[in-house]
N, C-alpha and C positions, 0 to 999 in steps of 0.2 A: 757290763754293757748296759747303758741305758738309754731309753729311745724317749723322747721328749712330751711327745702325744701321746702316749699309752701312759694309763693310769698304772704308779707302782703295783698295785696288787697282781696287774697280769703282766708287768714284767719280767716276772719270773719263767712265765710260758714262754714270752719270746726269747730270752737267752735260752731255755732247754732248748726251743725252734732253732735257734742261732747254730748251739753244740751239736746237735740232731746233724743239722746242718754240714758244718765242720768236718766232723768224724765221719759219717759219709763219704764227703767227698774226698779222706785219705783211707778210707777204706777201696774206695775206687781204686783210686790210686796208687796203693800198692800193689791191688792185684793186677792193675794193668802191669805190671813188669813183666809180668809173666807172661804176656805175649811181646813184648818188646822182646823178652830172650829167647821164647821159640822161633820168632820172626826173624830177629836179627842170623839165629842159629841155622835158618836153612836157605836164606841169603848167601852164608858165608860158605855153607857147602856149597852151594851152585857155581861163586865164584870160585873155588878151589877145584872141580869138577872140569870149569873151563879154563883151567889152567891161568886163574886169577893171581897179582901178586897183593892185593890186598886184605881186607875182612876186618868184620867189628871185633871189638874183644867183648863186649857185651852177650856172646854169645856159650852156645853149650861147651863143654871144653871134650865129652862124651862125644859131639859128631864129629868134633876135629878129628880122633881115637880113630873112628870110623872111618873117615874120609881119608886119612892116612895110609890105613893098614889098607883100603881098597888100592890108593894110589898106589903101595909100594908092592901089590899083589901083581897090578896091571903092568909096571915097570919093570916084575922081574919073570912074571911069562909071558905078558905079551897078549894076543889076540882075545879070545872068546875067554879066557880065564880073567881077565881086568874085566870088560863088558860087564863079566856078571859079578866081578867084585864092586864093581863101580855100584850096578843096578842096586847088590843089597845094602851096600853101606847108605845109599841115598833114602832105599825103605825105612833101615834102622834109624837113620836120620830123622825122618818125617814121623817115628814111633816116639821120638825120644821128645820132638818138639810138638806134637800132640800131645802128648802128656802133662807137660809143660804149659800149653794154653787152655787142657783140660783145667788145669788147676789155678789158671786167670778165673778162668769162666767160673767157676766154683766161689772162689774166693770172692770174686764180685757178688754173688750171691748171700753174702758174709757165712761159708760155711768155715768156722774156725779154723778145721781139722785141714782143709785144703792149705791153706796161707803155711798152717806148720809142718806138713809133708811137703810140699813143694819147696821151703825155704830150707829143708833139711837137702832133700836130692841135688838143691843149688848148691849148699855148702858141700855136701858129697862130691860134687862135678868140679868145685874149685880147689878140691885136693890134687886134681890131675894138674892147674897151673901151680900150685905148692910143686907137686913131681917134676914138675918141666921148668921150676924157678922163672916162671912168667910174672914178674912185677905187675906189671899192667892187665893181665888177664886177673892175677889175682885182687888188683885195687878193683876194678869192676866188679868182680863178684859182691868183693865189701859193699862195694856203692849201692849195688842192685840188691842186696841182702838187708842194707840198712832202711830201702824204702817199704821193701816186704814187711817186715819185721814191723814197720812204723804203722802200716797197713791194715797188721794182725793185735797194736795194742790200742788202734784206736776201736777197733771193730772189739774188743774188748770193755774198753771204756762206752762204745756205744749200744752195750747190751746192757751194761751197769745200769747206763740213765734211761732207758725202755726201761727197765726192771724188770 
C-alpha cells in the first residue's frame, strides 16, 4: 500500500498503522462470536421453554442437552418436578452461555489463551451435532469456528508486528 502524500521513508509506518489496523479489527471480530453464540444459545432456549418451533443453529448444542432433558423431565412427571427441571436447565443454560461471552470478552482483550479455550469447548459442543447427525448444526459450528480461529491467527500475526 502506498499513500501518495507521505514521503516513502514513513510509509512504512503507515502500512504497519494500516496492518495494526486490520488485524485488530479481525481480532474483534472473532471474538465477537462468541457472544453471537452465547446470545443466539439462550434465545433459542427461551424459545424452546415457550414451546417454540423454531431456533438458530448458531447456537450451543450443550443448552439444547439441557433444555431437553428439562423438557422431557416436565413431560414425564408433570407438575413441580418439570418447574424445577425447567428452572435448572435454564440456570445451566445461562452458566454455559456466560462462559461463552466470558471468553468473547477475553478474547477481545486479545488474551490468546481465551480465543483457544473457547474454540476448543465450541468444537467440543459440535460433537453433540456429530452425535445427533445435525448437518446444519454442524456446518455452523464450522462457520463460527473458522471466524474464531481467523480471530486467534490474526491476534497472532498482530503481536508479531508489536514485537
Amino acid at each position: 500500500m502506498t499513500h501518495a502524500s507521505i514521503p516513502a521513508s514513513s510509509q512504512s509506518g503507515v502500512e504497519t498503522n494500516d496492518q495494526v489496523t486490520a488485524l485488530t479489527a479481525r481480532v474483534r471480530g472473532g471474538a465477537s462470536w462468541f457472544y453471537w453464540i452465547a446470545a443466539l444459545s439462550i434465545v433459542n432456549s427461551i424459545v424452546v421453554h415457550m414451546n417454540g418451533e423454531w431456533g438458530f443453529a448458531l447456537g450451543m448444542g450443550v443448552t439444547q442437552v439441557f433444555d431437553a432433558i428439562a423438557i422431557a423431565i416436565g413431560e414425564a412427571s408433570g407438575g413441580s418436578a418439570g418447574t424445577v427441571a425447567t428452572v435448572v436447565a435454564i440456570a445451566f443454560d445461562l452458566v454455559a452461555a456466560s462462559v461463552m461471552a466470558l471468553f468473547g470478552f477475553l478474547a477481545s482483550r486479545e488474551k490468546a489463551w481465551a480465543f483457544v479455550i473457547g474454540a476448543v469447548f465450541y468444537a467440543l459442543d459440535g460433537v453433540i451435532f456429530v452425535i445427533a447427525g445435525d448437518l446444519v448444526g454442524i456446518g455452523f459450528h464450522a462457520f463460527a469456528l473458522f471466524f474464531v480461529i481467523s480471530g486467534f491467527l490474526a491476534l497472532r500475526q498482530l503481536r508479531a508486528l508489536r514485537g
